[in-house]
C-alpha positions in Angstrom: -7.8 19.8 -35.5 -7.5 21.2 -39.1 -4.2 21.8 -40.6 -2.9 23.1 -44.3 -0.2 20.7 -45.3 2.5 23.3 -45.7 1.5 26.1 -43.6 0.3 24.5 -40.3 -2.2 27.0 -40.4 -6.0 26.2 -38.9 -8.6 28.0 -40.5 -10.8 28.7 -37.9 -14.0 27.9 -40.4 -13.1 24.7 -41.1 -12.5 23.1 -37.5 -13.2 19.3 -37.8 -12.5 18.4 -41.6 -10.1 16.4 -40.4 -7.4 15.6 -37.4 -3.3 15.7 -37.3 -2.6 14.6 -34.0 -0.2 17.6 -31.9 2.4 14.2 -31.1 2.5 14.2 -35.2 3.5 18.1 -35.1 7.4 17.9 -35.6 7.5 22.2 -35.3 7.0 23.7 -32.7 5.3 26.6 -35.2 2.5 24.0 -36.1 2.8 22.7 -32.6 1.7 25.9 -30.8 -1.0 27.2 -33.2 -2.8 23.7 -33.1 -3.3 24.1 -29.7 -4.4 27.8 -30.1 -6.7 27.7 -32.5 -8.3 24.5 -30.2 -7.9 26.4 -27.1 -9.9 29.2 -28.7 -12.4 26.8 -30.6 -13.2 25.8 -27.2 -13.0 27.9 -24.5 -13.9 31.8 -26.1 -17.4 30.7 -26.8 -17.3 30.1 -23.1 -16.5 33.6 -22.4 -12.7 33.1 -22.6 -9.8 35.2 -24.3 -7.4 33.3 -25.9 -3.9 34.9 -27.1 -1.0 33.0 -28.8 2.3 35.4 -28.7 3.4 33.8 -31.6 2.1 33.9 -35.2 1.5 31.3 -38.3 5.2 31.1 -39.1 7.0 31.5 -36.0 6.3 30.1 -32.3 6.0 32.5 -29.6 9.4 34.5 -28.8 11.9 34.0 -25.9 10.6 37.4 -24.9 7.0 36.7 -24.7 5.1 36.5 -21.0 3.9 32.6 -22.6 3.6 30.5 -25.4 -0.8 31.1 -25.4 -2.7 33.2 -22.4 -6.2 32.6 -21.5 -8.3 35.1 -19.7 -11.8 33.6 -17.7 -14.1 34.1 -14.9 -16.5 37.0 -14.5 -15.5 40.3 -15.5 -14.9 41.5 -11.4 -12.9 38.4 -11.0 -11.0 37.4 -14.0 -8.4 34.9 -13.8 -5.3 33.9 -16.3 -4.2 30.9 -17.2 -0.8 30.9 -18.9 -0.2 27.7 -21.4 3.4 26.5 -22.3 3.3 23.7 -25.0 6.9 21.3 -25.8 7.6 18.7 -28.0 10.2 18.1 -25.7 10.2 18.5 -22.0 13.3 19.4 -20.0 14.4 21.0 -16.6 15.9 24.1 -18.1 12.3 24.9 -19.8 10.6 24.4 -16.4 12.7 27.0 -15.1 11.7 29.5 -18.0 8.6 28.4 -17.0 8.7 29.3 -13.6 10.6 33.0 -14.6 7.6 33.6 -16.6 4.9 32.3 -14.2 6.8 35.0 -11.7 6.6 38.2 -14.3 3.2 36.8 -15.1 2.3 37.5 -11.6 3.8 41.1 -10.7 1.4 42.2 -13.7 -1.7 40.1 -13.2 -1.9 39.7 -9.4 -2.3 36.6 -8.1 -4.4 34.9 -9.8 -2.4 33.3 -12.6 -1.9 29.1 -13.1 0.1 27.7 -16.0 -1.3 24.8 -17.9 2.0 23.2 -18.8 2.4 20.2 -22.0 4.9 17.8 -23.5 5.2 14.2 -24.3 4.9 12.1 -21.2 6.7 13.7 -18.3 9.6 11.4 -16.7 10.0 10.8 -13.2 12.8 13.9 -12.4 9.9 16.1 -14.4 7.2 14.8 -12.6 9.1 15.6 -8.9 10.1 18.7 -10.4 6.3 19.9 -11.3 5.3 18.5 -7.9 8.3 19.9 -5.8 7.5 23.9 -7.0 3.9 23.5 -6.0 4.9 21.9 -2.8 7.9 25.3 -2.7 4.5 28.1 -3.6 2.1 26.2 -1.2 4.4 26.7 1.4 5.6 29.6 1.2 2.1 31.1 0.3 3.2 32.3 -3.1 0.1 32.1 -5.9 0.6 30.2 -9.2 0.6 26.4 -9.5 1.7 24.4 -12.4 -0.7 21.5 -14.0 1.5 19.2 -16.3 -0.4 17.1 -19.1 1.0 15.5 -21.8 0.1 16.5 -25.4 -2.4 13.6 -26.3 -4.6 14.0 -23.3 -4.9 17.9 -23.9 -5.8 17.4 -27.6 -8.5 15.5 -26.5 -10.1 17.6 -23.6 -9.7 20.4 -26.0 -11.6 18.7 -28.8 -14.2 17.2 -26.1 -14.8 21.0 -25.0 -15.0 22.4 -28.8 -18.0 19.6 -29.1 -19.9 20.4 -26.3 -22.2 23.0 -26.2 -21.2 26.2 -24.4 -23.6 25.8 -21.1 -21.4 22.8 -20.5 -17.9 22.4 -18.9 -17.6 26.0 -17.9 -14.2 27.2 -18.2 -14.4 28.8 -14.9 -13.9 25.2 -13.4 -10.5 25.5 -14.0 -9.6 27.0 -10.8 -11.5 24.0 -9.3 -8.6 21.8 -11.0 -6.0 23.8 -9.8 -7.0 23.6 -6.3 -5.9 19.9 -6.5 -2.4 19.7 -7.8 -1.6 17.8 -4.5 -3.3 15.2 -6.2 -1.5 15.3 -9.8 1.6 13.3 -8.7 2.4 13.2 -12.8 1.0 13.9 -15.9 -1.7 10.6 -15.7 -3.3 11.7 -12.3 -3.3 15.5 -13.7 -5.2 14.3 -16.2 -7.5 12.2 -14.1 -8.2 15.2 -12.3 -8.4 17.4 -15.2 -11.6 14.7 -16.5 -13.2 14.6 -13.0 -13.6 17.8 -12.7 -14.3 19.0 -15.8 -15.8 16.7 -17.6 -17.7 14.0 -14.9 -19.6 12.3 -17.5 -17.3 11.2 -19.9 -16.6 8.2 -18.8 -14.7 6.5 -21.6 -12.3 8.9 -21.2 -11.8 7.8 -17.3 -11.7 4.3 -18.0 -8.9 4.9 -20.7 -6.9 6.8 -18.1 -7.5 4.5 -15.1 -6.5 1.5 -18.0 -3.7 3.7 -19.1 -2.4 4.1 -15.3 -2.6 0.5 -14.7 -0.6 -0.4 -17.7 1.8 2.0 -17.1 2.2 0.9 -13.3 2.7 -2.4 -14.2 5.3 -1.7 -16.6 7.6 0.5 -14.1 6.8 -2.3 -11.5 8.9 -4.5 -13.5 11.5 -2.2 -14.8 11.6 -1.2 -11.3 12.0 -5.5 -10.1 15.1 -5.7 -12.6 16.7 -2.6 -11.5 16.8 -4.0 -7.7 18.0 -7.3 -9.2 20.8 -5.5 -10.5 21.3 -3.6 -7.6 21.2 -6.8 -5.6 24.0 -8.0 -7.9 26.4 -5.3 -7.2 25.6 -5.6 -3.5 26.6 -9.2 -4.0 29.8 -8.0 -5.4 30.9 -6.2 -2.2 30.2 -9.2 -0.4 26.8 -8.1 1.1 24.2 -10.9 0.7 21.5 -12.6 2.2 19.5 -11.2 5.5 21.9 -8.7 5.7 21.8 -7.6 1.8 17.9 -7.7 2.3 17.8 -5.1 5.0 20.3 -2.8 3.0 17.6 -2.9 -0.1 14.7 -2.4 2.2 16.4 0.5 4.2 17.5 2.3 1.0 13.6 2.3 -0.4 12.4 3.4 2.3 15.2 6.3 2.5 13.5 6.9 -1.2 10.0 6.6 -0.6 10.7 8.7 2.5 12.5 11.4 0.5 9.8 11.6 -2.2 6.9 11.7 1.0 8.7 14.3 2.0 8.5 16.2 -1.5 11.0 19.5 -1.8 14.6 19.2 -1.9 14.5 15.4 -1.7 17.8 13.7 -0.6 17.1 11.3 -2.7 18.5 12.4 -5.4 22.1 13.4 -7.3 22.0 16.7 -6.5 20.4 16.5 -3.3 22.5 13.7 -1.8 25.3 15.7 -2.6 23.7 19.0 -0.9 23.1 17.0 2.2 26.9 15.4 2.5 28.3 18.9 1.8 26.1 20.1 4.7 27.5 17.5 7.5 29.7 19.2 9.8 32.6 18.4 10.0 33.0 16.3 12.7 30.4 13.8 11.2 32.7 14.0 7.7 35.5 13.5 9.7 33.8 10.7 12.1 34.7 6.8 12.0 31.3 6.0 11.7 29.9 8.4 9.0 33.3 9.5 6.8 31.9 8.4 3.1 28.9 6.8 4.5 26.5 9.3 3.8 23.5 7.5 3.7 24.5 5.9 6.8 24.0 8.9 8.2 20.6 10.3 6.4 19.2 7.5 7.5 20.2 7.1 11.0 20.4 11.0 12.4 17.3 12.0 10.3 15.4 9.8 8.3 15.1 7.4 11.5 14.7 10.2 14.1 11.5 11.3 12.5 9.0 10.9 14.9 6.2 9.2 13.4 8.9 6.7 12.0 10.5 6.2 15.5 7.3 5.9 17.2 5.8 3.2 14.9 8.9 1.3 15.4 10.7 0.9 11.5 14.0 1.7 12.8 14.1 -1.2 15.2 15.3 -3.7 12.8 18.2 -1.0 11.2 21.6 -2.1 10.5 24.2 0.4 9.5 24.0 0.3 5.6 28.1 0.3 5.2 28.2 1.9 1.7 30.1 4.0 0.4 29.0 7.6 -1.2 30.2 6.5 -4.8 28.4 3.3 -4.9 25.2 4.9 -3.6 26.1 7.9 -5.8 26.4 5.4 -8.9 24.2 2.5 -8.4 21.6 3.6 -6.1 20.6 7.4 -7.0 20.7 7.0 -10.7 17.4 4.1 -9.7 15.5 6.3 -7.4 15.4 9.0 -9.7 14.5 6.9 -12.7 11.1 6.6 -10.6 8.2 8.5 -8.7 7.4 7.2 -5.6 5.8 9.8 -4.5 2.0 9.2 -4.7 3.0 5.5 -3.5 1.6 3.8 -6.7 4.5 1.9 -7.4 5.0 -1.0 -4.6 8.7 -0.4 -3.8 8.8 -2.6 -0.7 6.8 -5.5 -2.4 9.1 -4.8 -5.7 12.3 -5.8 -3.5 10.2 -8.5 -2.3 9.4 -10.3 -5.0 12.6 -9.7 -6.5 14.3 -11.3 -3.9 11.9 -14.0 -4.6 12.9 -14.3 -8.2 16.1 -14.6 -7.4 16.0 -17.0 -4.8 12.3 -18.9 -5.4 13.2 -22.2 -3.2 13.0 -19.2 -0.2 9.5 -19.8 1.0 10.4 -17.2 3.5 10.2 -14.2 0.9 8.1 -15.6 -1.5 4.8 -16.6 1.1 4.7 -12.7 1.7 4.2 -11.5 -2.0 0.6 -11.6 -3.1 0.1 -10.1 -6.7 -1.7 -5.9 -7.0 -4.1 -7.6 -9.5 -5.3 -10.3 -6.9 -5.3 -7.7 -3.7 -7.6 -5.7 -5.2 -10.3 -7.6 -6.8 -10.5 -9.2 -3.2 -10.8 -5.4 -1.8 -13.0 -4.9 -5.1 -15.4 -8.2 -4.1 -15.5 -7.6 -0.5 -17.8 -4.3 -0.7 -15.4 -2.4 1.9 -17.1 0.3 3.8 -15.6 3.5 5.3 -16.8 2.2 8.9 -15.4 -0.8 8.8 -13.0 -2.4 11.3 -10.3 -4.5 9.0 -7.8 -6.4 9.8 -5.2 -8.7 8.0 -3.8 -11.3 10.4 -0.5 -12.4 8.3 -0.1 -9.1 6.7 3.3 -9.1 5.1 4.7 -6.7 3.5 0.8 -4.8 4.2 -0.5 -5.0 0.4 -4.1 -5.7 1.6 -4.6 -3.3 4.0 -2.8 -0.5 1.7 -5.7 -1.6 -0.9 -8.4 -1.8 1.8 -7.1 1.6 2.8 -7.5 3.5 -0.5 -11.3 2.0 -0.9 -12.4 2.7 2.4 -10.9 6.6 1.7 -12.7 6.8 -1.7 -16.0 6.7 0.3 -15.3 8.7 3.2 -17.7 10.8 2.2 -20.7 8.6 3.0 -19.3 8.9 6.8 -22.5 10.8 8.7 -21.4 13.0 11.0 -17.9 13.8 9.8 -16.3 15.8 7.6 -14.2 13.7 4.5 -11.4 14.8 6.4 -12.2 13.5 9.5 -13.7 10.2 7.9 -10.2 9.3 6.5 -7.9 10.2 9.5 -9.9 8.0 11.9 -9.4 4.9 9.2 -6.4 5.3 8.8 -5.6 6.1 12.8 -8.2 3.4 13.7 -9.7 1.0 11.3 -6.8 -0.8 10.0 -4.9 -3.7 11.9 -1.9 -5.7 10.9 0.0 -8.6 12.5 2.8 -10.9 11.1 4.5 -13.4 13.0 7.7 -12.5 11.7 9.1 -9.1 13.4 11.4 -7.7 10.0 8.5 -8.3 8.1 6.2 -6.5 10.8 8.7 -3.6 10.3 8.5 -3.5 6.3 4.7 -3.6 6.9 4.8 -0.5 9.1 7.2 1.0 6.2 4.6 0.7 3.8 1.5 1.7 6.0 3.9 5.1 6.9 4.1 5.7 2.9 0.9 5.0 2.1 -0.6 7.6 4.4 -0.7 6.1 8.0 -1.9 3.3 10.1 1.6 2.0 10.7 1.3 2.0 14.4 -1.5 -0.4 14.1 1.3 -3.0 12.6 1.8 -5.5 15.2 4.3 -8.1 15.6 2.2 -11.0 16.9 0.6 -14.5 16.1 -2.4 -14.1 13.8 -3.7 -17.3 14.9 -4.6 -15.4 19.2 -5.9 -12.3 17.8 -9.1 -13.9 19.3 -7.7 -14.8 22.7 -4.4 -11.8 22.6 -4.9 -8.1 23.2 -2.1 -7.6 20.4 -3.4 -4.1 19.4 -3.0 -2.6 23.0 -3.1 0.6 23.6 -4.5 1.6 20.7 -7.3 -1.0 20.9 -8.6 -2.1 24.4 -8.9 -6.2 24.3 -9.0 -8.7 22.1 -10.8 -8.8 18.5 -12.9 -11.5 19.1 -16.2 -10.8 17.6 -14.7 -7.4 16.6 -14.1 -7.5 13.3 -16.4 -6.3 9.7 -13.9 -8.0 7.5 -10.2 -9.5 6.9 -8.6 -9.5 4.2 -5.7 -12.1 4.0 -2.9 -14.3 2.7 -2.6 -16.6 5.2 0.4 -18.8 5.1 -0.8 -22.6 3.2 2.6 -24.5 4.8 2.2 -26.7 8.4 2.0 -25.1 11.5 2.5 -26.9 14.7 -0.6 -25.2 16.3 0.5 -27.6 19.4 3.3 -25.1 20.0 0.9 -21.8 19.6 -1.2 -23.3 21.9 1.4 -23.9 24.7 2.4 -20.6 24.2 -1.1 -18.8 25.1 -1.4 -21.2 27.8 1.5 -20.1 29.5 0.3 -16.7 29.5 -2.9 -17.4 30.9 -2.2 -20.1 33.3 0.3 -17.8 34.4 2.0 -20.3 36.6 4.7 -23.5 35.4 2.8 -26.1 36.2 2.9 -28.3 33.7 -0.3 -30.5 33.5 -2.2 -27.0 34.0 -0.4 -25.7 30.7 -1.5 -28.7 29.0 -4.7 -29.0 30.4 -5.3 -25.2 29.3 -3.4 -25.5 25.5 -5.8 -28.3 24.9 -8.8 -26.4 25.3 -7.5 -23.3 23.7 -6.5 -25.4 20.5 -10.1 -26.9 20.7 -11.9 -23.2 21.1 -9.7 -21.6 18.4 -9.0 -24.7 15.5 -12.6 -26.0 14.7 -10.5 -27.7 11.8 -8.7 -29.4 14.3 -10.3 -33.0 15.3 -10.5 -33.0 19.2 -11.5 -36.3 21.4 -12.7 -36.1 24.9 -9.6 -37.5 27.0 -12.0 -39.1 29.9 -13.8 -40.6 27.0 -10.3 -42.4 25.5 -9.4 -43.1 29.4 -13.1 -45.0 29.4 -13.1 -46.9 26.4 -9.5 -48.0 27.3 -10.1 -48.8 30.8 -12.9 -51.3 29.6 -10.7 -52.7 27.3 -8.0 -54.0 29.5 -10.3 -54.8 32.2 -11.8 -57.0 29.5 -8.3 -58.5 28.9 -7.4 -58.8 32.5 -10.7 -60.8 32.9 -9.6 -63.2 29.7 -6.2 -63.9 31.8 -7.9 -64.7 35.0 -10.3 -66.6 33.7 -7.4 -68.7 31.9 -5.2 -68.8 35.5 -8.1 -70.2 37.1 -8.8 -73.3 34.7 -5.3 -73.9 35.0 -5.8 -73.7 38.7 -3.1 -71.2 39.4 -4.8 -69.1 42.6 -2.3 -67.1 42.8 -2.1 -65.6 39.3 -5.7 -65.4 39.1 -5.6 -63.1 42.5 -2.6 -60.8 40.8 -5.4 -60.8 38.0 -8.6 -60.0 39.5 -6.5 -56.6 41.2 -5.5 -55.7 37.8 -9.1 -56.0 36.6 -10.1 -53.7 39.7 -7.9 -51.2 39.1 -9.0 -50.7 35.1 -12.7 -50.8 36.4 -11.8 -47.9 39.1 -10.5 -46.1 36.3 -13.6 -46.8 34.2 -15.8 -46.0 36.4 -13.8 -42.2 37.4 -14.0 -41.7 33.6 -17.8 -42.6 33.0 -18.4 -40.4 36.4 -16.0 -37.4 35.0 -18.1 -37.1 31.9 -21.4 -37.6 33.3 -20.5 -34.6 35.7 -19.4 -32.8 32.6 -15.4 -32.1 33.6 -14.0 -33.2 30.2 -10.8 -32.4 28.9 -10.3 -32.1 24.8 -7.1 -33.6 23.5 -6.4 -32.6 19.6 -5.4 -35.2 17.2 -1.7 -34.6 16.5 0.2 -31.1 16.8 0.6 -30.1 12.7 -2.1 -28.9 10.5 -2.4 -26.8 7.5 -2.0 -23.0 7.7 -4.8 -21.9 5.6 -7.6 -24.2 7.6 -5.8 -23.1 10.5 -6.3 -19.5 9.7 -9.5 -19.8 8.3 -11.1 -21.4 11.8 -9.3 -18.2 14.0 -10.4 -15.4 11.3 -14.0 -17.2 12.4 -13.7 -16.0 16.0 -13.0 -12.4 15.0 -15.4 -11.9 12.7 -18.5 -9.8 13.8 -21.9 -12.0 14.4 -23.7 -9.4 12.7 -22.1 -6.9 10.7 -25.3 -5.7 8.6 -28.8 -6.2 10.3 -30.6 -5.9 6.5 -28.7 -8.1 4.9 -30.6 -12.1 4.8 -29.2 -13.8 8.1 -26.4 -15.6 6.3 -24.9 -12.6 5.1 -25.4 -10.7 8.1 -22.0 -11.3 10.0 -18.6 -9.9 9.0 -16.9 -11.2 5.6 -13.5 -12.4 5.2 -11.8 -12.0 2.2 -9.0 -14.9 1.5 -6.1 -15.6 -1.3 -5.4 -18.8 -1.5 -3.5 -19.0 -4.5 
C-alpha cells in the first residue's frame, strides 16, 4: 500500500511504490483509508463498489452505517458487505458493530455480512464473534460477522489487487460466509478466507497452518502453568492428590462443555453469575449447593446432558466442594483467558501433563501423556483412510484417536456412496474404539472424544491386551476384534505386566466354572495364543525329559544297592524307576497323540512386546488387496518413546 508521509493519503495511481504495513498505521484516519483504497484497488475492477464514510483527514463518523461498504454480485442479486477496521479491538465496539449490522439490514434486506478487523482477537473476542453467529443462526436472523486480524487482510487484499480480474471473484465471498461455524478465531477465519478464495496460494496456507501451530503451542503452555497455579491454590484449601485431580478434570470439562455449547456460556464471569442468580431458591438455600455453584452446574446440568450421561463421564464425579469466590477468582478468570471452543487446545491432556510436571516420579499420570507433535506424524505416516476401523488399545486421555479422527474427517469426501455428512457421523459413531485399563482415565477419554465431536461411547473400560479374545465394544460392536481391525494407533504402556494374572482372568470367564486346574490349563493356552513374545514349553514335554531323568537316577541307585547286596533297597529302587518310566511313557504317548499343554516361562514381561504380540491378533489379514502381499494387512502405528 502507498502512503504520503504526512497525509496518509494513497494515490490511487501509484499503488505498489512501496508498503507501510496497516499494524504500522498509529491513526485510525491513515488506518481506514489504507484499507479503502486496497479494498477498492482490488475488488471494483471485479465489479465491486467500494465506499469509505470517512474522508482523507478524518475516519468514518459515529453516525455512519460503517467504517467502508462494499457492494457485489450480479446486478438482480447484489449483496453488501459492511467492513469495520480497529487498531484496537474491544467488546463495546462489537456491540456498535452489531447496532450497525442491524440498521444495515432494515435498509439492505438481508443480504448484508460484516468483514470485521483488529490486531489479533483474544479469547473473550473470539467467543464473542462466535457466540452472535451462533445467537443469528438460530434465531434465523441474516448477517454474520467474519473477524481477521489486520496483517492477514492486508495481504489478501494485496494478493487480490495482483491478480488479474477473472480470478478470485469477489462474489465468493458469500461462499466464506457460509462457513463461520468453522472460524473459531481470527487464524481459522483466515484459513477459511485463503481456501476459499484463493486455493492456490499455498504459501499463504502453509504460513497460517505454521502460524496456528505456533500459536497453539504457545497457549498450551500458558495454559499448563495456569493449572499449576490453580493446582497450587487447590493445594492451599487442602484438596490434593486423586481427589484434587478429579476437581481439575471436572472443572475443564465444565469449560470445554460451556464453550461446545457456544451462547451464553456459564463459563464465564458474567455468565456464572447469571446462572447462580437464576437457582431457585431452595437450591441457594440448600446444604448441598449454598455457594457451591459449580457444584451445581455441573451436577443438575452439565452431567444430566444426555449424551454425557449416556457415555458414562459422570460416573467417576465427586462433588467439587468450592466455593463461588474461589471459582469466581481463580477459576473463571483461566477459562476465559482461552478458547476451547474448536477443541484445539488439549485441555484434558494440559491438566495431564501438568500434573505430571509436578509430580514426575508418578508413572501413573505421566505414561498417559504422549506429545501433539508425535500423535500426529504417527496419524500423518500411517495413511489413515475414511473407511477405516481404528482402534487404540491403551488410549489414555484419547490423543490418538482425536488425531485419527480429524484425518479420517478431512477425507470424508472420498466415501462412495455417502454424502460428507454422512461419511463423518458414521466415523465418528463407528470407526473409532478406545480401551484403557484404568476406569478414571477411560472417563477423561470419553471427555475428550465428547469435545472433540463424538465417539465417546466407543471408550471402553477394559484390558487392551483381550481385545482379541473380549467382546469389550458390545453393543455397539457384535464380537471380538480379532482380525477386525485397518489400523491402531497406540501408546502402549513400556513397564512389566504380569500377563500371568490377565491370563487367569480370561480364563475364568471362559472356563466359566472354579475348577482350578481347568483355569490353569485354559490361562496357559490363552497366554500362548495371545503373547507370541512370550516363550512357551510343552508341559508333557518337561514331564518327559524329567521322567527320564530320575528314572535314569533311580537306575544309578539300584544298581549301587545291588553291588552292595542290599535286596531290599534295590526292590524300593526298581518301583521308583517304574513309576518315572510310567510317567515317561504317558508323556511320550500324550504328545504323540497331540494333547499338549503350553506352560509360559515366568508370569512378567514387558508391556510394549506384550502389546505389540495382541495388536497382531486384531489386525486385518488383508486390509488392501493391491498393495505387495507384505503390505496388504492392517498397519499399526506405535510410540514408543
Amino acid at each position: 500500500m502507498v502512503l504520503e508521509a504526512k497525509t496518509g493519503h494513497c494515490p490511487p495511481d501509484s499503488w505498489g511504490f512501496f508498503s507501510l504495513p496497516y499494524r504500522s498505521l498509529d491513526p485510525r484516519t491513515h488506518l481506514e483509508q489504507a484499507v479503502s483504497a486496497d479494498l477498492k484497488a482490488a475488488l471494483e475492477k471485479r465489479g465491486a463498489e467500494v465506499k469509505h464514510y470517512g474522508t482523507a483527514a478524518a475516519p468514518a463518523p459515529a453516525s455512519a452505517p460503517c467504517d467502508i461498504s462494499v457492494t457485489y454480485g450480479p446486478k438482480t442479486k447484489r449483496r453488501h458487505l459492511m467492513v469495520e477496521v480497529a487498531q484496537r479491538v474491544d467488546a463495546s465496539e462489537l456491540e456498535s458493530i452489531i447496532a450497525h449490522l442491524e440498521n444495515w439490514i432494515a435498509t439492505k434486506g438481508s443480504t448484508v455480512d460484516i468483514l470485521y478487523s483488529g490486531r489479533s482477537t483474544s479469547a473473550r473476542m473470539a467467543r464473542l464473534v462466535r457466540n452472535e453467529n451462533e445467537r443469528r443462526q438460530d434465531k434465523g436472523l441474516p448477517g454474520r460477522i467474519l473477524f481477521l486480524k489486520l496483517d492477514d487482510l492486508e495481504a489478501f487484499l494485496l494478493r487480490w489487487k495482483g491478480l488479474p480480474a477473472e480470478e478470485a471473484p469477489v462474489a465468493a465471498l458469500s461462499k466464506v460466509f457460509a462457513r463461520v461455524a468453522d472460524c473459531a478465531d481470527d487464524l481459522s477465519a483466515a484459513r477459511v478466507f485463503s481456501e476459499v478464495l484463493f486455493p492456490d496460494w499455498t504459501e499463504k496456507q502453509t504460513a497460517l497452518t505454521a502460524e496456528a501451530a505456533e500459536r497453539l503451542a504457545s497457549q498450551q503452555e500458558r495454559l499448563k502453568k495456569d493449572i499449576q497455579r490453580l493446582e497450587n491454590k487447590l493445594r492451599e484449601k487442602g484438596i490434593t492428590g486423586p481427589r484434587g485431580h478429579k476437581f481439575l478434570i471436572y472443572l475443564f470439562f465444565m469449560a470445554l462443555y460451556e464453550d461446545k455449547r457456544g451462547k451464553d456460556t456459564r463459563a464465564t464471569k458474567a455468565g456464572f453469575l447469571s446462572y447462580r442468580e437464576g437457582l431457585s431458591n431452595a437450591a441457594k438455600n440448600s446444604q448441598e449447593f449454598r455457594d457451591r455453584t459449580v457444584h451445581h452446574l455441573l451436577s443438575q446440568e452439565i452431567l444430566e446432558d444426555v449424551d454425557v450421561k449416556s457415555a458414562g463421564i459422570a460416573t467417576q464425579y465427586e462433588p467439587i466442594d468450592l466455593p463461588d469466590d474461589f471459582v469466581l477468582k481463580q477459576v473463571i478468570p483461566i477459562f476465559e483467558t482461552y478458547s476451547f471452543a474448536d477443541a484445539a487446545i488439549d485441555a484434558i491432556g494440559a491438566v495431564f501433563e501438568a500434573l505430571a510436571r509436578r509430580a514426575e516420579k508418578d508413572n501413573r499420570i505421566g505414561q498417559f501423556f504422549t506429545p501433539d507433535a508425535v500423535v500426529e506424524a504417527t496419524c500423518r505416516l500411517a495413511g489413515l483412510r475414511p473407511t477405516d476401523l481404528v482402534a487404540d488399545p491403551a488410549c489414555g486421555t484419547g490423543r490418538f484417536l482425536i488425531h485419527a479422527m480429524s484425518h479420517m474427517t478431512a477425507k470424508a469426501t472420498a466415501v462412495t456412496g455417502k454424502t460428507r455428512e454422512q461419511a463423518i457421523h458414521h466415523i465418528k459413531q463407528h470407526l473409532l474404539l478406545g480401551s484403557d485399563i484404568d476406569p478414571w482415565i477411560a472417563v477423561i477419554a470419553k471427555m475428550n472424544m465428547y469435545i472433540h465431536g463424538d465417539g465417546k461411547s466407543n471408550i471402553r473400560h477394559a484390558n487392551g491386551l483381550t481385545l482379541a479374545t473380549v467382546a469389550s465394544f458390545a453393543p455397539q460392536r457384535k464380537g471380538t476384534l480379532a482380525n477386525a481391525l485397518d489400523m491402531v494407533l497406540t501408546n502402549p504402556p513400556l513397564g512389566d505386566i504380569d500377563f500371568q494374572s490377565v491370563a487367569d482372568e480370561v480364563a475364568k470367564v471362559e472356563v466359566g466354572t472354579a475348577d482350578a486346574a481347568m483355569i490353569r490349563r485354559r490361562a496357559a493356552e490363552w497366554s500362548r495364543e495371545a503373547f507370541a513374545v512370550v516363550p512357551h514349553a510343552i508341559a508333557e514335554e518337561q514331564l518327559r525329559d524329567k521322567a527320564a531323568e530320575k528314572a535314569n537316577e533311580w537306575r544309578d541307585k539300584a544298581a549301587e544297592a545291588k553291588a552292595a547286596g542290599n535286596t531290599n533297597k534295590e526292590t524300593a529302587y526298581r518301583k521308583r524307576v517304574d513309576e518315572w518310566e510310567k510317567k515317561r511313557q504317558e508323556a511320550d504317548k500324550a504328545i504323540g497323540a497331540g494333547k499338549i499343554q503350553y506352560l509360559p516361562s515366568g508370569h512378567v514381561a514387558k508391556g510394549g512386546a506384550l502389546f505389540l504380540s495382541a495388536i497382531v491378533q486384531c489386525l486385518k489379514p488383508v486390509r488392501d488387496a493391491s498393495l505387495p502381499i507384505e503390505w496388504r494387512g492392517g498397519v499399526m502405528g506405535v510410540d514408543c518413546h
